[in-house]
C-alpha positions as a printed Julia matrix, in Angstrom:
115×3 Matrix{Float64}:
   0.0    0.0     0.0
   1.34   3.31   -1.05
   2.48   5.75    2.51
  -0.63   7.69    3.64
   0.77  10.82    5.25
  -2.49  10.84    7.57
  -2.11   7.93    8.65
  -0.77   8.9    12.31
  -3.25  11.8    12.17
  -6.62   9.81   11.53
  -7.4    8.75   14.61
  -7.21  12.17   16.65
  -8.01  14.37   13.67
 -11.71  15.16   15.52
 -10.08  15.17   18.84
  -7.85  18.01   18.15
 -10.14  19.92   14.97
 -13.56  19.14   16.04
 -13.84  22.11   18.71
 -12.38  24.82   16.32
 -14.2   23.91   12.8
 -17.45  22.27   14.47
 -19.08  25.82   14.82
 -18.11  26.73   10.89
 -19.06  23.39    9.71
 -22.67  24.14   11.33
 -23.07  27.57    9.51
 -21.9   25.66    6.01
 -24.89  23.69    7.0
 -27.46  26.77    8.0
 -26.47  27.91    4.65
 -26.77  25.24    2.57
 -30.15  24.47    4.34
 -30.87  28.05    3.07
 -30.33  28.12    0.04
 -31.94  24.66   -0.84
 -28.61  22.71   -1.78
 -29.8   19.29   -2.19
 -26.4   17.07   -3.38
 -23.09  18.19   -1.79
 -19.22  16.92   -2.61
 -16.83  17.7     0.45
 -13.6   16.88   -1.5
 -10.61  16.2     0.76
 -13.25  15.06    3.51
 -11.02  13.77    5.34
 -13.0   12.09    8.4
 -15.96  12.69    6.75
 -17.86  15.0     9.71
 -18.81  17.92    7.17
 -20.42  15.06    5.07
 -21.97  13.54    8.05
 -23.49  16.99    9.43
 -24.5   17.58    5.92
 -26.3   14.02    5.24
 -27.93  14.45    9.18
 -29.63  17.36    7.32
 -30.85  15.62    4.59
 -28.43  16.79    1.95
 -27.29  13.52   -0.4
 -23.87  14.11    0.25
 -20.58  12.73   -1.44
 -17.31  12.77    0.35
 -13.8   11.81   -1.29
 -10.44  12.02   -0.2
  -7.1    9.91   -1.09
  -6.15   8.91    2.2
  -6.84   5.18    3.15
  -7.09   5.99    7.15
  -8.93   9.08    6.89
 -12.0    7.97    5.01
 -11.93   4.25    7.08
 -13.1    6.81   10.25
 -15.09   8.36    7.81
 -17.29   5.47    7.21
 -18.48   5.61   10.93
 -21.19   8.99   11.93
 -19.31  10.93   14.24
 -20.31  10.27   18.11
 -23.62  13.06   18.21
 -24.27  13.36   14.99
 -27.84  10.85   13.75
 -28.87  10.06   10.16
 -31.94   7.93    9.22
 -30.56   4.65    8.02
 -29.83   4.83    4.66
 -29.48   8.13    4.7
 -25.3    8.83    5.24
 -22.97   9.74    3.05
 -20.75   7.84    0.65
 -17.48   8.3     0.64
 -14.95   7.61   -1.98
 -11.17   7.46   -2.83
 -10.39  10.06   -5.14
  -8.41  12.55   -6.36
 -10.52  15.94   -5.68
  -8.36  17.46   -8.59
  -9.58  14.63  -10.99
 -13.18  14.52   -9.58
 -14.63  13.13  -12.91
 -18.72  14.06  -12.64
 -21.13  15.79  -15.46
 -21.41  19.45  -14.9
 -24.58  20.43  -12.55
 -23.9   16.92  -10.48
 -24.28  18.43   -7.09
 -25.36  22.54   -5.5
 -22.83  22.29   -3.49
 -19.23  22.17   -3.46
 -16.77  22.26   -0.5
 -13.08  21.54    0.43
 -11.61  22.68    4.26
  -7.6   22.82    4.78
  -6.82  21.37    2.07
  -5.39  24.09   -0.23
């Protein structure tokens, strides 16, 4: 398996983020409730909790990111955050820069440190 740099990182990425970005990842859901976004992509989700908050709010919601360890947590709703089954997000191991969908495939588009 090729070296995943977040390897180490994945398992207290929420731990350590989670109390600074929780409160900004809230208002990127207020205003994507607002303005009616139905289908989101968070590219370079990382452990998928924008996605998660996202789906919980009944956004169909796409997450993709390259690294192996971060998108195994993101498979798994954060503690506190409930989606009806069937409802979460899928997640998928890509390259955001070669993110190959037809134009108009989602409202909303989203990437946090990343660039």
């Amino acid at each position: 398996m090729p070296h995943d740099p977040y390897a180490r990182m994945a398992p207290i990425y929420d731990l350590v983020t989670a109390p600074f970005l929780d409160p900004i990842r809230l208002a990127v859901c207020r205003l994507a409730q607002a303005a009616g976004v139905r289908r989101a992509v968070d590219m370079c989700c990382g452990t998928g909790r924008q996605a998660w908050m996202l789906a919980a709010r009944g956004v169909e919601t796409l997450g993709v990111d390259l690294s192996p360890s971060m998108l195994a947590r993101a498979e798994f709703p954060p503690r506190g955050i409930a989606v009806p089954d069937g409802a979460g997000p899928r997640f998928s191991r890509i390259d955001a820069a070669c993110l190959d969908v037809p134009d108009a495939s989602f409202d909303l588009a989203l990437t946090t440190l990343s660039l």
